[in-house]
C-alpha positions as CSV (number, residue, x, y, z in Angstrom):
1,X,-39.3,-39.6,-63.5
2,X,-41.3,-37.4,-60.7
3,X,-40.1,-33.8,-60.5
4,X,-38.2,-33.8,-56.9
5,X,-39.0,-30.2,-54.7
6,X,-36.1,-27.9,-55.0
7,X,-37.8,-25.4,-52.9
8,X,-35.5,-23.9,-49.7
9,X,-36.9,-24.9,-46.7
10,X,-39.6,-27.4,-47.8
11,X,-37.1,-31.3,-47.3
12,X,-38.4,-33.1,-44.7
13,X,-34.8,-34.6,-44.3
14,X,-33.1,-31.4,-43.4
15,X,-35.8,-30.4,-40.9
16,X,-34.9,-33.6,-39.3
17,X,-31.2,-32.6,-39.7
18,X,-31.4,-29.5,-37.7
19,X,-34.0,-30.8,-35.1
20,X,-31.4,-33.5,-34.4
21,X,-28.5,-31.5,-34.1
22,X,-30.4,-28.8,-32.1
23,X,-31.1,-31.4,-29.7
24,X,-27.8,-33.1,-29.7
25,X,-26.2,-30.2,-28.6
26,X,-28.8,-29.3,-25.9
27,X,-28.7,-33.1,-24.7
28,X,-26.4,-32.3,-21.5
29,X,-28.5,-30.3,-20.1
30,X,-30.3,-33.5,-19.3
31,X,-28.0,-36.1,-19.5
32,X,-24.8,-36.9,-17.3
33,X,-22.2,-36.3,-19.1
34,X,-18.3,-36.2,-18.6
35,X,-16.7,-32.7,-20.5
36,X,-15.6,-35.3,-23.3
37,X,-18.8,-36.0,-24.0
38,X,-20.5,-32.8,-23.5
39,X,-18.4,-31.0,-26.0
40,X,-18.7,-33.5,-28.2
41,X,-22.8,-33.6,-28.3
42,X,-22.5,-29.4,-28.4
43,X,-19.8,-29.3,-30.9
44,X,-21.1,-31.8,-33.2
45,X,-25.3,-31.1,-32.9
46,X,-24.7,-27.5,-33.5
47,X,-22.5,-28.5,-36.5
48,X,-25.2,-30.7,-37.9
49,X,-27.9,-28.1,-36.9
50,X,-25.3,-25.6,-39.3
51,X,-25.7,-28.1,-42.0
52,X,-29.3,-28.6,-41.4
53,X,-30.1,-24.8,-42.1
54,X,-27.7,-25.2,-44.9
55,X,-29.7,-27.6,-46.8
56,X,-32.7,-25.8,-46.1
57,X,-31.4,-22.5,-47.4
58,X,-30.1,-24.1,-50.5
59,X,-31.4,-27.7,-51.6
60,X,-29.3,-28.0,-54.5
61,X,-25.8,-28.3,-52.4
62,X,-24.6,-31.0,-52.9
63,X,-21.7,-30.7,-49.9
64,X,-23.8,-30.2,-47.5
65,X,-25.7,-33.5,-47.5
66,X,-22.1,-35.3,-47.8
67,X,-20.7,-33.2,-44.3
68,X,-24.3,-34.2,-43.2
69,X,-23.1,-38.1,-43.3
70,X,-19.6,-37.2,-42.0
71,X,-20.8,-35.3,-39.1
72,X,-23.9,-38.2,-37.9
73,X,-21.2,-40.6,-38.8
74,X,-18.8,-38.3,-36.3
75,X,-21.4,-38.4,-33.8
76,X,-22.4,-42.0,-34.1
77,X,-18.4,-43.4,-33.5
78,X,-18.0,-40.6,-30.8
79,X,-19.0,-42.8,-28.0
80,X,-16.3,-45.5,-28.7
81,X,-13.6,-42.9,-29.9
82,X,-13.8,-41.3,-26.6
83,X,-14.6,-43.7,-24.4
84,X,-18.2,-43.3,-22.6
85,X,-20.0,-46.1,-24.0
86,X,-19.7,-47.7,-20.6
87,X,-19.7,-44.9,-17.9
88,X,-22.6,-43.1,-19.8
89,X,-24.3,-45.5,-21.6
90,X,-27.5,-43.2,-22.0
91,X,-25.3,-40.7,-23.6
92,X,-23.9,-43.0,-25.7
93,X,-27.1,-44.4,-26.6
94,X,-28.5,-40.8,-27.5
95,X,-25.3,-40.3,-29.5
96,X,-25.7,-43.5,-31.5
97,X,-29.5,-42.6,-32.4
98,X,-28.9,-39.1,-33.4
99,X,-26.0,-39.7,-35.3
100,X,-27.6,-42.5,-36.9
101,X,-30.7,-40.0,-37.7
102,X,-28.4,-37.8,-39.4
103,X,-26.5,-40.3,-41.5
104,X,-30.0,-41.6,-43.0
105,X,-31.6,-38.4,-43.2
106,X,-28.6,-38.0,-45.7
107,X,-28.3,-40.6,-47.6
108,X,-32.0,-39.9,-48.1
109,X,-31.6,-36.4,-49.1
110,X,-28.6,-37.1,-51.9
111,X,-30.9,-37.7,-54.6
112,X,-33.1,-34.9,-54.0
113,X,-29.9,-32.4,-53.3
114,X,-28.5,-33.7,-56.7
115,X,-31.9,-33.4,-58.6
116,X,-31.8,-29.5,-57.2
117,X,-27.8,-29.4,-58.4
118,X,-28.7,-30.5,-62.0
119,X,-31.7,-28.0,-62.4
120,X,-29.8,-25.3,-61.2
121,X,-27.0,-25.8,-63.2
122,X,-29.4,-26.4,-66.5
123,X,-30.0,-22.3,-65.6
């Protein structure tokens, strides 16, 4: 079996983690938003941007990549739970990619993060 990286800040998948969540939470400053749907994109891109540093810092944890899927999965519904999917469809439609991003960029990073979890525990 190939030898996965468990070097910090070297996964593509939590670069794109914290690139998404950095600019999910700056995305009202250029999209209409209502204050549901601003706080929401802030509030849940800086958490994901969190989470994306997280995983950079430390590879092998295996949490973060599962709050990673939560919080893209968070981000994805967020349109529908709160209601803008019609009155601000581009926001919605921003909220469905990134969140969608996030979700695959951790389900992609899982069997990396628990390659990094077994070596280190093997210390």
């Amino acid at each position: 079996m190939a030898t996965m990286t468990t070097r910090s800040w070297s996964r593509p998948q939590d670069w794109v983690e914290l690139a998404a969540g950095v600019v999910a939470a700056l995305s009202p400053i250029w999209l209409t938003t209502s204050t549901a749907a601003m706080w929401t994109m802030i509030v849940l891109g800086a958490l994901i941007a969190i989470d994306g540093l997280w995983s950079l810092v430390q590879p092998g944890a295996l949490a973060s990549e599962g709050i990673q899927i939560v919080l893209g999965a968070l981000l994805f519904i967020s349109p529908w739970v709160l209601g803008f999917t019609t009155d601000l469809y581009t926001t919605s439609w921003w909220a469905w990619v990134l969140g969608g991003v996030t979700v695959i960029a951790g389900v992609l990073a899982l069997p990396m993060a628990s390659s990094a979890h077994r070596a280190a525990g093997q210390h």
